[in-house]
C-alpha positions as CSV (number, residue, x, y, z in Angstrom):
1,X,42.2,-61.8,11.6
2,X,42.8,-64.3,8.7
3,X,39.5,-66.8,8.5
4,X,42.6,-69.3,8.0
5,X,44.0,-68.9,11.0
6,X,41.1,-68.2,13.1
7,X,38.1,-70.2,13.6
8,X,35.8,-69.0,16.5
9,X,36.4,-65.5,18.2
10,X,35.2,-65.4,21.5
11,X,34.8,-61.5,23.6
12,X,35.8,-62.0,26.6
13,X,33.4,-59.5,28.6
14,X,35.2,-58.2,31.0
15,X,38.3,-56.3,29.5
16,X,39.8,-54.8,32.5
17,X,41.9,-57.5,33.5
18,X,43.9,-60.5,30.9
19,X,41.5,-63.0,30.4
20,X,42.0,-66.5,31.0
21,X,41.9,-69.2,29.0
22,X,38.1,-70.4,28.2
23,X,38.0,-74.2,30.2
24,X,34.7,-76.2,31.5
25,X,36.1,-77.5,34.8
26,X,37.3,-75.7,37.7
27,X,39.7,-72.9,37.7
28,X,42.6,-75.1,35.7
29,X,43.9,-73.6,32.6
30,X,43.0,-75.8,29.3
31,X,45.4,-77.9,28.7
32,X,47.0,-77.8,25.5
33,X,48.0,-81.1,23.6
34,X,49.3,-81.4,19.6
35,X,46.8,-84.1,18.4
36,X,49.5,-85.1,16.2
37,X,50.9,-86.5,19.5
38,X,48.1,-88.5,20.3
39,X,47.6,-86.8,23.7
40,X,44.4,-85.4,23.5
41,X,41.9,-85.8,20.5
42,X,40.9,-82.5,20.5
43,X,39.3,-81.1,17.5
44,X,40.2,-77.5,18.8
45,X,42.3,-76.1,20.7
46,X,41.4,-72.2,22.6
47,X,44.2,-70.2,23.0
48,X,44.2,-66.8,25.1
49,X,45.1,-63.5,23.1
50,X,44.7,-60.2,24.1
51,X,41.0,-59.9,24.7
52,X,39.7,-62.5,22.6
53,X,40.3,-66.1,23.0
54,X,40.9,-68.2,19.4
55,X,39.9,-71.9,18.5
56,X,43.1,-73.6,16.6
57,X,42.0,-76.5,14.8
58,X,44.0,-79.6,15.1
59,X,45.5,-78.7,11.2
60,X,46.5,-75.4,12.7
61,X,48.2,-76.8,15.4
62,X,50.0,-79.3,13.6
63,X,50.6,-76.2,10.8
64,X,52.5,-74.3,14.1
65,X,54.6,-77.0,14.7
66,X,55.5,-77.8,11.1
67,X,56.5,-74.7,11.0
68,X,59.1,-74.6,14.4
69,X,60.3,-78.3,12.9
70,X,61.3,-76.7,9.4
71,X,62.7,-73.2,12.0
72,X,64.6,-74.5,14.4
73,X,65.6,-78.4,13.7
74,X,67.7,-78.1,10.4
75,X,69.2,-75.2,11.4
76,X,70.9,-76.7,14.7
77,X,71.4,-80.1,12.7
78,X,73.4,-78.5,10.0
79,X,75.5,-76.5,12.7
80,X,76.3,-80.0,14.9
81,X,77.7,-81.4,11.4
82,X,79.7,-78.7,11.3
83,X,81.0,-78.9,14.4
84,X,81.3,-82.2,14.5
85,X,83.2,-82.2,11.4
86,X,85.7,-79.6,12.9
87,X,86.5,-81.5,16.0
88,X,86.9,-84.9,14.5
89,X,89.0,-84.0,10.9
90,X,91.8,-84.7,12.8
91,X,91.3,-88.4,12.3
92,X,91.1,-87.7,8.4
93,X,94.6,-85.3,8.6
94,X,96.3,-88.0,10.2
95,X,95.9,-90.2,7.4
96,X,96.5,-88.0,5.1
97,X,99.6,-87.3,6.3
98,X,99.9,-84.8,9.1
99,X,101.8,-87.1,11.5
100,X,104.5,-87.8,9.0
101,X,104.8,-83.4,8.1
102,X,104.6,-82.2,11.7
103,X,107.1,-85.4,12.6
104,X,104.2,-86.9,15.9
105,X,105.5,-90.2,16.9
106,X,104.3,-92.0,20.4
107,X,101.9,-90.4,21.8
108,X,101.6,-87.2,20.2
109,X,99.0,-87.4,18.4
110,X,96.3,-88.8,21.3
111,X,97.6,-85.7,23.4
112,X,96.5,-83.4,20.6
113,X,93.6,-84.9,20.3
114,X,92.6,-85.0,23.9
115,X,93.6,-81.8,24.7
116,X,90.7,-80.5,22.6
117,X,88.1,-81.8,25.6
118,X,89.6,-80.0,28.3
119,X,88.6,-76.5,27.9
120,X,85.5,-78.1,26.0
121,X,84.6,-80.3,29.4
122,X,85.3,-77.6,31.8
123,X,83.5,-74.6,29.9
124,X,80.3,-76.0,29.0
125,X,78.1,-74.9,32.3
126,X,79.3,-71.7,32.4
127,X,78.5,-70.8,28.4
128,X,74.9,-72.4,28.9
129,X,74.5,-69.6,32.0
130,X,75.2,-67.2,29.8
131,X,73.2,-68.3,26.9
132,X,70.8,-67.8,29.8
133,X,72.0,-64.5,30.2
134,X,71.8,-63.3,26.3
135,X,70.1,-63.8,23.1
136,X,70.8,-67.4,22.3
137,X,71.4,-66.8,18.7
138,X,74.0,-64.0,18.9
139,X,76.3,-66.0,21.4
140,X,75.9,-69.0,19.5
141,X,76.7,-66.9,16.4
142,X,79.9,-65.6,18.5
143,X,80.9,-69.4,19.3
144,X,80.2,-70.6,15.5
145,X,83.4,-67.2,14.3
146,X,85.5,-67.9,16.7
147,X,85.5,-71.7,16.3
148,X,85.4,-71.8,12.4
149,X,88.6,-69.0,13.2
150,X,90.3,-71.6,15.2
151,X,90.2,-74.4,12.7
152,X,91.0,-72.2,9.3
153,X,94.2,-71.3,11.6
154,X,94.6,-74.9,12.1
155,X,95.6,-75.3,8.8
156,X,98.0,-72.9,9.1
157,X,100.4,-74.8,11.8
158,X,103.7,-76.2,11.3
159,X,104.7,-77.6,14.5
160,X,103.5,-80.2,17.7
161,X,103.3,-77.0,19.7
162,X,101.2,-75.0,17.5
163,X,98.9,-78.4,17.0
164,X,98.5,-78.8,20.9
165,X,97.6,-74.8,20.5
166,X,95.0,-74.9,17.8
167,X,93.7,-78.1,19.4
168,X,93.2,-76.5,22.9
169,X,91.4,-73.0,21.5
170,X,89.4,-75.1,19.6
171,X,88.0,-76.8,22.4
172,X,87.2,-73.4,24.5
173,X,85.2,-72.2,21.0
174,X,82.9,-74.9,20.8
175,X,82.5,-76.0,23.9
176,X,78.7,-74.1,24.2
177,X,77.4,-75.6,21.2
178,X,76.3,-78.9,22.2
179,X,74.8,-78.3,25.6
180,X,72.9,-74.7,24.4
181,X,71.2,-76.9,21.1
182,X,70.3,-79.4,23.1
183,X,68.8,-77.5,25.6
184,X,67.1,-74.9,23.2
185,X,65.3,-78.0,21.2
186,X,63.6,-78.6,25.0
187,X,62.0,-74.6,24.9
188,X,60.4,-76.1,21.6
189,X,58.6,-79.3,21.9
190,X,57.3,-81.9,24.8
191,X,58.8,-84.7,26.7
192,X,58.0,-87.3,24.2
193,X,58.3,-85.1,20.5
194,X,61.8,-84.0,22.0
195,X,64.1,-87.3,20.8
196,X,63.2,-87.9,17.5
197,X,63.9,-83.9,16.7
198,X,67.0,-84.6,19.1
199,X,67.6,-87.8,16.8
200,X,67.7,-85.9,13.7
201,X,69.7,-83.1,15.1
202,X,72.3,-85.7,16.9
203,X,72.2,-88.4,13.6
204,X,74.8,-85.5,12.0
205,X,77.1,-86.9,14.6
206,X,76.7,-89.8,12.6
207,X,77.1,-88.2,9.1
208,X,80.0,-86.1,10.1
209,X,81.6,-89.3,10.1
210,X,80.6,-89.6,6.4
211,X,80.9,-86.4,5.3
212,X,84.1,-85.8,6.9
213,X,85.5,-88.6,5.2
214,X,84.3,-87.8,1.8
215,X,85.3,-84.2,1.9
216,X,88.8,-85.2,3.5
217,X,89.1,-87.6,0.1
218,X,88.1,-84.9,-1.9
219,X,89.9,-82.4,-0.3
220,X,93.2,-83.9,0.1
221,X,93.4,-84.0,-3.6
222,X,94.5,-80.3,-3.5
223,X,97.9,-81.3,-1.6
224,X,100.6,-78.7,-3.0
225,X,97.9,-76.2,-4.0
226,X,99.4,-72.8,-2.2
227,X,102.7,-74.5,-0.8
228,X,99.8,-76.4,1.8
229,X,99.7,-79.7,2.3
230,X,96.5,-81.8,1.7
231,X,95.4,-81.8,5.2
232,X,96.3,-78.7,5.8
233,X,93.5,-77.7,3.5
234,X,90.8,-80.0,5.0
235,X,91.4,-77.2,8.3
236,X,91.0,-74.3,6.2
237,X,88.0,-75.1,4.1
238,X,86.5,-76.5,6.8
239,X,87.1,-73.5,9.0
240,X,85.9,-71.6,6.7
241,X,82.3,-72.7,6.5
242,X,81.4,-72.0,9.9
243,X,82.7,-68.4,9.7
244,X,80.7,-68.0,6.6
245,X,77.5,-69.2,8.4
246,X,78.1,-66.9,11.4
247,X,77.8,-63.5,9.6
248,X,73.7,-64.7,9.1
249,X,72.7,-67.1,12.2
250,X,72.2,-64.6,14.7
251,X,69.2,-63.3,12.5
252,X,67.5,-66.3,11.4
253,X,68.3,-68.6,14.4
254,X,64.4,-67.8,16.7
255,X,65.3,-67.7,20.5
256,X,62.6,-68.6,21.9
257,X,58.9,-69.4,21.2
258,X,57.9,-65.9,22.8
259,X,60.0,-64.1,20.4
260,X,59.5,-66.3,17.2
261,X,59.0,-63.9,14.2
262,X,58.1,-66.9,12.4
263,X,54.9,-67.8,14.2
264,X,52.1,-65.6,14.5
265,X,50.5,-64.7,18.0
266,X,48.0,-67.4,18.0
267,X,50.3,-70.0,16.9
268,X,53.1,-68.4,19.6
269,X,51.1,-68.9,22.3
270,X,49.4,-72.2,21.4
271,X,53.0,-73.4,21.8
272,X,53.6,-71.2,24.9
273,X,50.9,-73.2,26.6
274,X,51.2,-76.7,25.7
275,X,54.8,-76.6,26.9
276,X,53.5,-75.2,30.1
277,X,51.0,-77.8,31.2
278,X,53.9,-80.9,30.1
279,X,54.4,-82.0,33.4
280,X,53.4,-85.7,32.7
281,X,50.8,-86.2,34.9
282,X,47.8,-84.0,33.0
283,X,47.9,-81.4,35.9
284,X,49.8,-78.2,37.6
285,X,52.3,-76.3,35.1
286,X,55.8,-75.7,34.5
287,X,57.6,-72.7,33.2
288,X,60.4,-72.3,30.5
289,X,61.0,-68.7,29.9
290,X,61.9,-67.5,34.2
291,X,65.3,-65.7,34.8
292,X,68.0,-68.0,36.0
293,X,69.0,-67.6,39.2
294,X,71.6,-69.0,41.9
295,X,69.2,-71.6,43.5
296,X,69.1,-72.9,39.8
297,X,72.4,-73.6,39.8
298,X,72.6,-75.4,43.1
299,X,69.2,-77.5,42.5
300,X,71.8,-78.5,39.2
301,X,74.1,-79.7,40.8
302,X,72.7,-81.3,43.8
303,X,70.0,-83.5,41.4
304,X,72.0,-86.9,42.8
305,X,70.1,-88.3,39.2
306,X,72.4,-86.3,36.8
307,X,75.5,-87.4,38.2
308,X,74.1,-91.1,38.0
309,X,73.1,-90.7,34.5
310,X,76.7,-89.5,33.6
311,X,78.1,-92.6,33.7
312,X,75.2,-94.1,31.2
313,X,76.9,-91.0,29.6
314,X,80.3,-92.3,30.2
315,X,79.6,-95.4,28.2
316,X,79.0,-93.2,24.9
317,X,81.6,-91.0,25.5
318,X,84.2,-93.6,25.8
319,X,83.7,-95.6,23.1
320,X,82.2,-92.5,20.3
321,X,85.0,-90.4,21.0
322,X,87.8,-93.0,20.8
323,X,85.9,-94.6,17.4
324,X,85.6,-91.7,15.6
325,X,89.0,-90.2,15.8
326,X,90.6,-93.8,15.6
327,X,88.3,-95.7,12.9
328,X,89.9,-94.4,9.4
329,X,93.2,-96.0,11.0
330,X,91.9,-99.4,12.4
331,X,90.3,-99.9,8.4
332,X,93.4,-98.8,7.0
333,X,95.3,-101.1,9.7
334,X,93.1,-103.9,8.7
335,X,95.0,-104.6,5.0
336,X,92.7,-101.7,3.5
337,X,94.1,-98.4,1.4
338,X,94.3,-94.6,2.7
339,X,91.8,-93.9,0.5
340,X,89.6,-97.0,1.2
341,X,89.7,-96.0,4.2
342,X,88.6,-93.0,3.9
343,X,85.6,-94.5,1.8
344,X,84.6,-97.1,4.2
345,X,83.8,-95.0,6.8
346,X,80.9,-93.6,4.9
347,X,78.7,-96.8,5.1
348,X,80.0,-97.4,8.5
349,X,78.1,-94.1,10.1
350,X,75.0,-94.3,7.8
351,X,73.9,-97.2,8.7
352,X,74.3,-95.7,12.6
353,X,72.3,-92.8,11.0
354,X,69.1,-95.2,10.3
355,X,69.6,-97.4,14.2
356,X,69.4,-93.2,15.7
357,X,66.4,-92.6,13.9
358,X,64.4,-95.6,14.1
359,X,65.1,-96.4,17.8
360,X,64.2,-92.1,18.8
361,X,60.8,-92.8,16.6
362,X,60.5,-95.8,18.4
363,X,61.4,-94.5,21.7
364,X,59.0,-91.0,21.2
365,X,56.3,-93.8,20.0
366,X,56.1,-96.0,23.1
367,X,56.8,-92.9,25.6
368,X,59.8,-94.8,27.7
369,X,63.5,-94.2,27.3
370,X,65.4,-96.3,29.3
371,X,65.2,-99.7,27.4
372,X,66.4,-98.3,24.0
373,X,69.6,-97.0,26.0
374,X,70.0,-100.8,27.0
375,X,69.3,-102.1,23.5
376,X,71.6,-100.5,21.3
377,X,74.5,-100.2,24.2
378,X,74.0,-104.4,24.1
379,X,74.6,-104.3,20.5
380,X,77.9,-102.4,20.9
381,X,78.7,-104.4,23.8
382,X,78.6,-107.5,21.5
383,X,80.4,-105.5,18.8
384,X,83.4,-104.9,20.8
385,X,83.6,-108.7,22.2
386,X,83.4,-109.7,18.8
387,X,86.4,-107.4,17.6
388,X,88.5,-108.4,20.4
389,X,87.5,-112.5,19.9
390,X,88.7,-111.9,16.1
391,X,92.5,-112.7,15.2
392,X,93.1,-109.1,12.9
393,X,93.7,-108.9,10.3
394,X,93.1,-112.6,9.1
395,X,89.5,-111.3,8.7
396,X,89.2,-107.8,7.8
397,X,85.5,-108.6,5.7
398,X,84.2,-109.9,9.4
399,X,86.3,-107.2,11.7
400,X,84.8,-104.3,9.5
401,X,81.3,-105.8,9.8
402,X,81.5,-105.3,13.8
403,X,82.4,-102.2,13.2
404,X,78.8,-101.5,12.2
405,X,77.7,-102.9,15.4
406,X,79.9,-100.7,17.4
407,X,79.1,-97.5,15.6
408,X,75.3,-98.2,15.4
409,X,74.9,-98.8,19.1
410,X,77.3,-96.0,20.3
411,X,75.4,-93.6,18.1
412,X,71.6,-94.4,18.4
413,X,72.3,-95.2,22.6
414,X,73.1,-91.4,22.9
415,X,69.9,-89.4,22.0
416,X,67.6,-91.1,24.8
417,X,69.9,-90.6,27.1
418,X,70.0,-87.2,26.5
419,X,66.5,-87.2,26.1
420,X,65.7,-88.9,29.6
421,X,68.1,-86.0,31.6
422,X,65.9,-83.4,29.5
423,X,62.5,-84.6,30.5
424,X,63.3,-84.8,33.9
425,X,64.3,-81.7,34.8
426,X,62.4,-78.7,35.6
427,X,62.5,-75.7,35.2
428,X,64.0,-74.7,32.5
429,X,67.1,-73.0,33.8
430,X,67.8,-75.5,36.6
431,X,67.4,-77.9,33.1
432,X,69.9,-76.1,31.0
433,X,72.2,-75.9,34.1
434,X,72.1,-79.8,34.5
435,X,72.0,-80.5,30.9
436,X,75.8,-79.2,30.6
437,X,76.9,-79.9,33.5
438,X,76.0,-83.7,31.8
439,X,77.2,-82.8,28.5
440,X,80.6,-81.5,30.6
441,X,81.3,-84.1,32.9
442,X,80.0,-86.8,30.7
443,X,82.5,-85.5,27.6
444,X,85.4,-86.5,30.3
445,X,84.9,-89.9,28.9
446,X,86.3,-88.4,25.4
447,X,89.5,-88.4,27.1
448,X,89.8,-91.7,28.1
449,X,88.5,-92.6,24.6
450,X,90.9,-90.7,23.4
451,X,93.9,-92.7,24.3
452,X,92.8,-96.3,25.1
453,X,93.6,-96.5,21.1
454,X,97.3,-97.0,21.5
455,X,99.5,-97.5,18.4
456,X,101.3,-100.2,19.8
457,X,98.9,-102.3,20.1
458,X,97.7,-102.0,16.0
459,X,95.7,-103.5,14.8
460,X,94.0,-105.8,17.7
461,X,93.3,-102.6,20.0
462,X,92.8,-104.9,23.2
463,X,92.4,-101.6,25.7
464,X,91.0,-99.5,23.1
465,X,88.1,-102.4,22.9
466,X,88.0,-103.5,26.6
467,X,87.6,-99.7,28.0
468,X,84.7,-99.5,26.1
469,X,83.5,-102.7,26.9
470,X,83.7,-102.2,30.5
471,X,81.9,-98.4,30.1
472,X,79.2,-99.7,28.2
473,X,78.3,-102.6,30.8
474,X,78.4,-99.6,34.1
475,X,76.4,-97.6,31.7
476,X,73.6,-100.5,31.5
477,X,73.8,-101.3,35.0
478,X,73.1,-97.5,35.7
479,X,70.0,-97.3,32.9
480,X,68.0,-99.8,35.2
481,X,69.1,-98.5,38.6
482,X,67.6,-95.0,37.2
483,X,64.6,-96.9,35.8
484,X,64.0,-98.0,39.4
485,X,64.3,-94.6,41.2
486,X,62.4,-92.6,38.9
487,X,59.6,-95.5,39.0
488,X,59.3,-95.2,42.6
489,X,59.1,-91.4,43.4
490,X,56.6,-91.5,40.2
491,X,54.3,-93.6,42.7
492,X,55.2,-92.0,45.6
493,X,53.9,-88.4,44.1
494,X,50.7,-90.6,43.1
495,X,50.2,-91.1,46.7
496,X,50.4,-87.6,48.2
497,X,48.3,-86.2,45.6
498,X,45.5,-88.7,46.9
499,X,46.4,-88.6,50.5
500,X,46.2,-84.4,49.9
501,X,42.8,-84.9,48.4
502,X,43.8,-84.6,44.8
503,X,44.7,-81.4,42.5
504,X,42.7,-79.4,44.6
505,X,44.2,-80.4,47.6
506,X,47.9,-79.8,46.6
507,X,46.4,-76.4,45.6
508,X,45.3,-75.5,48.8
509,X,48.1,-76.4,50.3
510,X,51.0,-74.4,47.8
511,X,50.3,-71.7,46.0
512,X,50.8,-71.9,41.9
513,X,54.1,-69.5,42.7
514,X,55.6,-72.5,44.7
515,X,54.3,-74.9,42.6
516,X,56.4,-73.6,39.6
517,X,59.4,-72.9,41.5
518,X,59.3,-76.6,42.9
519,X,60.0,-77.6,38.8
520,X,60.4,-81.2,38.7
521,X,59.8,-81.7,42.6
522,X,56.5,-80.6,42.7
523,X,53.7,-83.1,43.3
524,X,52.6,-82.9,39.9
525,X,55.4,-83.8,38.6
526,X,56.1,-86.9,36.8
527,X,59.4,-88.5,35.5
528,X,59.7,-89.5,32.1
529,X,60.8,-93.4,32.2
C-alpha cells in the first residue's frame, strides 16, 4: 500500500469475521467527519478495510473529496446547461422569428411552451424509481440521446402541430434529469456540503440564460444556410450536443461511491462512512445504498413536509419558468433591439449566478436553510412590485434594472430549498422518491408561469407580475411554518432520547435494523433547519 495514502496499518487479530472499525467508546462505529467541514478536528481519520484498518489524514480526506468534487459536480453542471438550454431556446426562436415562419398568433405560443411540462411533471417519479432500478449513468445516458434527438428534430418542424409535438416528446425525454442529479449529488456529500455543490450545479440554470442567448445571437446568423431558418438552427445545433455527449457519459459518469473507479478503497470507504453516521445529531446511522422498495414509495408520499415545501417550490416555479421563456421579449418590448435583447439577457442571469453562489456558501457556512429561502424570495418580491409600480416603457434603464432583482432572487431562492427537502429525508430511496415527486409537482408551477405572460398585456405584464408576486409571498409564509415544525420535532427527539436513557437506551430498545429502516424518523434523527 502507497506510504501516500496510508499512514498507520493496524492487524486486526482476529480474521475470521470483518472487523470493525477501531473506536475508544462503547460499541459505536467512529464517526467519520471531513475536517474541511469543521465537524470534527480530527487529525486522522480510521477507516475499515479488509483486515486491516487505515489512518487517513485530514489532507487525505480532503484529497478524497477533491477528487468526487472534480468527478461528479462538473459533470452534472455541464449536463443541466444543456438541458436547460434545450428547454428554454424557445424563448430565443421566438425572437428570432419562429412565430412569424410557423404563422402562431394568440396563444399559440404559451401552449407550446407549456405543453413541454406535462409529460415532464407527470414522469419524474417514476424515472427516479428506475434510476433506482439501474445503473444511474446508462439511463441518464439514455435520457441525454433521446432528448438531444428530440430537439435536433425540432429544428426540423414546419408547422403549430409538429411544434406542440416536438415540445411534448421533449418533455417526456428530460423529465429524469433534474430529479436523478439532484438526488445523486445527496449519495456524495453531507447535509451541509450538499448546497453549495447543488449551487454550482443549479447556477447553470442561471447561465443557460446567458449562454442561450449568446449562442441564439450567434447562431441565428446562419438563417438561409441549408434552406433553414435561423432558429431552426439554434434546435439543431443545440440538439446536437447532447447526443454527442451521450455516446461517452455512461462510462465516465461514477454511480455511486461503492462503485467509484476513481477513488481507491480507502478513500471509497472513508466516504462510505461519513455519509453513514450524517444524521445530525452525532449518533445512530443512516444508509444510502438499500434496495428500494414499496414502503419507500408510500413513506414518499405520505411525508405531509414535501407537499408543504412544494408550494415554497411553487413560488420559484412560477416566476423562473415564466421569466425565462418571456424575458428576451419584455427587453425587446421595453424600446430595445432583437439583438439587444438577446445581449441583455447575458448580464441579467450572471449577476443571478453570483446571488446562487454566495447565498449556498453562506447558507452551507451557518448550517440553516430556511432564512436564505426568505431572503432572496423578498428580493424578487420587491422586484416584481417595483415592475408593476413602473409606467413601461417611459423607463426601460429602471424596468431592466428590476429585472436583476427578479432573476437574482428566483435563482439563488431555489437551491436551499432543494437543499432543505434533501437533508430531511432518509433513507436514501424514500429521499429520491420524495425529491421528484417535489421536482414533479413543484414543476406544475411552470405552467402557470407559462401563461400569466399574456401578449396582450405587453409590455406592463400586470398578471405575469402579480402571479408571481402572490407565489412568492405563500412560498415565504410556508418557509417559516416549516421552520416551526421541523424545530419542534427536533426537540421532541431530544426528549425521548433522555427520557430512554440516552444512545444506549434507544439501542436497547430498537435494534440497528429498525433504526435504519426508521430513516429520518428514527430518534436520532435530526432535521436540518
Amino acid at each position: 500500500m502507497p506510504e501516500k495514502v496510508i499512514d498507520n496499518v493496524k492487524r486486526v487479530e482476529d480474521v475470521s469475521e470483518k472487523p470493525t472499525i477501531v473506536k475508544d467508546f462503547s460499541d459505536k462505529p467512529a464517526i467519520i467527519e471531513d475536517a474541511s467541514e469543521n465537524s470534527l478536528s480530527l487529525d486522522k481519520t480510521e477507516v475499515e478495510e479488509g483486515d486491516v484498518v487505515v489512518n487517513l489524514s485530514e489532507a487525505e480526506q480532503k484529497a478524497a473529496i477533491r477528487k468526487v468534487d472534480w468527478r461528479v459536480v462538473p459533470l452534472l453542471t455541464f449536463l443541466y446547461l444543456v438541458s436547460f438550454i434545450d428547454r428554454s431556446n424557445i424563448g430565443n426562436a421566438k425572437i428570432a422569428g419562429m412565430n412569424d415562419d410557423l404563422n402562431l398568433h394568440g396563444l399559440q405560443y404559451n401552449a407550446a411552451v407549456t405543453l413541454f411540462y406535462v409529460p415532464y411533471t407527470l414522469l419524474e417519479v417514476p424515472s427516479n424509481i428506475v434510476l433506482k432500478l439501474m445503473r444511474p449513468s446508462l439511463w441518464i445516458s439514455i435520457l441525454l440521446f433521446t432528448w438531444g434527438l428530440v430537439m435536433t428534430l425540432m429544428g426540423l418542424v414546419e408547422s403549430y402541430q409538429g411544434l406542440l409535438a416536438a415540445r411534448w416528446f421533449l418533455g417526456v425525454a428530460e423529465a429524469g434529469f433534474f430529479p436523478a442529479a439532484t438526488y445523486l449529488l445527496t449519495i456524495w456529500y453531507k447535509r451541509y456540503e450538499y448546497q453549495k455543490r447543488f449551487a454550482i450545479f443549479f447556477s447553470m440554470a442561471s447561465m443557460a440564460g446567458a449562454f442561450s442567448g449568446l449562442l441564439a445571437f450567434a447562431i441565428e446568423k446562419m438563417d438561409g444556410v441549408g434552406g433553414r431558418k435561423g432558429w431552426q438552427w439554434i434546435f439543431i445545433l443545440e440538439g446536437l450536443v447532447p447526443i454527442a455527449t451521450s455516446l461517452v457519459l455512461w462510462k465516465i459518469l461514477p454511480d455511486s461511491p461503492e462503485t467509484a473507479t476513481f477513488l481507491n478503497k480507502h478513500e471509497k470507504r472513508f466516504v462510505i462512512e461519513r455519509l453513514a453516521t450524517d444524521t445530525g445529531s452525532g449518533e445512530g446511522r443512516v444508509t444510502n445504498n438499500e434496495r428500494i422498495k414499496k414502503h419507500h414509495i408510500y413513506s414518499a408520499f405520505k411525508e405531509w413536509r414535501v407537499w408543504a415545501m412544494i408550494l415554497v417550490y411553487w413560488g420559484n416555479s412560477v416566476g423562473v419558468y415564466g421569466f425565462s421563456a418571456t424575458v428576451p421579449t419584455v427587453i425587446n418590448e421595453l424600446g430595445y433591439t432583437q439583438a439587444q435583447a438577446q445581449l441583455l439577457t447575458v448580464p441579467i442571469y450572471f449577476f443571478a449566478v453570483i446571488l446562487v453562489l454566495v447565498f449556498a456558501f453562506l447558507s452551507d457556512h451557518y448550517q440553516v436553510r430556511w432564512i436564505f429561502i426568505i431572503i432572496p424570495y423578498t428580493i424578487a418580491s420587491c422586484s416584481f412590485i417595483a415592475q408593476l409600480a413602473i409606467p413601461h416603457p417611459r423607463y426601460p434603464g429602471v424596468a431592466l434594472g428590476f429585472l436583476f432583482g427578479i432573476a437574482g432572487g428566483l435563482y439563488s431562492g431555489f437551491p436551499p430549498t432543494v437543499a432543505w427537502v434533501a437533508n430531511n429525508l432518509a433513507p436514501s430511496s424514500k429521499r429520491a422518491v420524495a425529491m421528484a415527486l417535489l421536482i414533479s409537482v413543484g414543476n406544475m408551477g411552470a405552467i402557470a408561469g407559462s401563461n400569466v405572460y399574456l401578449a396582450r398585456e405587453a409590455p406592463v405584464y400586470h398578471l405575469g407580475f402579480g402571479a408571481c408576486l402572490a407565489f412568492l409571498c405563500v412560498s415565504i409564509i410556508m418557509t417559516v411554518v416549516l421552520r416551526l415544525s421541523y424545530g419542534r420535532e427536533n426537540a421532541r427527539r431530544d426528549r425521548l432520547v433522555e427520557e430512554l436513557g440516552g444512545e444506549v437506551g434507544v439501542k436497547s430498545r430498537y435494534s440497528e435494523q429498525e433504526l435504519l429502516d426508521m430513516g429520518d424518523r428514527s430518534p436520532f434523527f435530526r432535521y436540518a433547519l
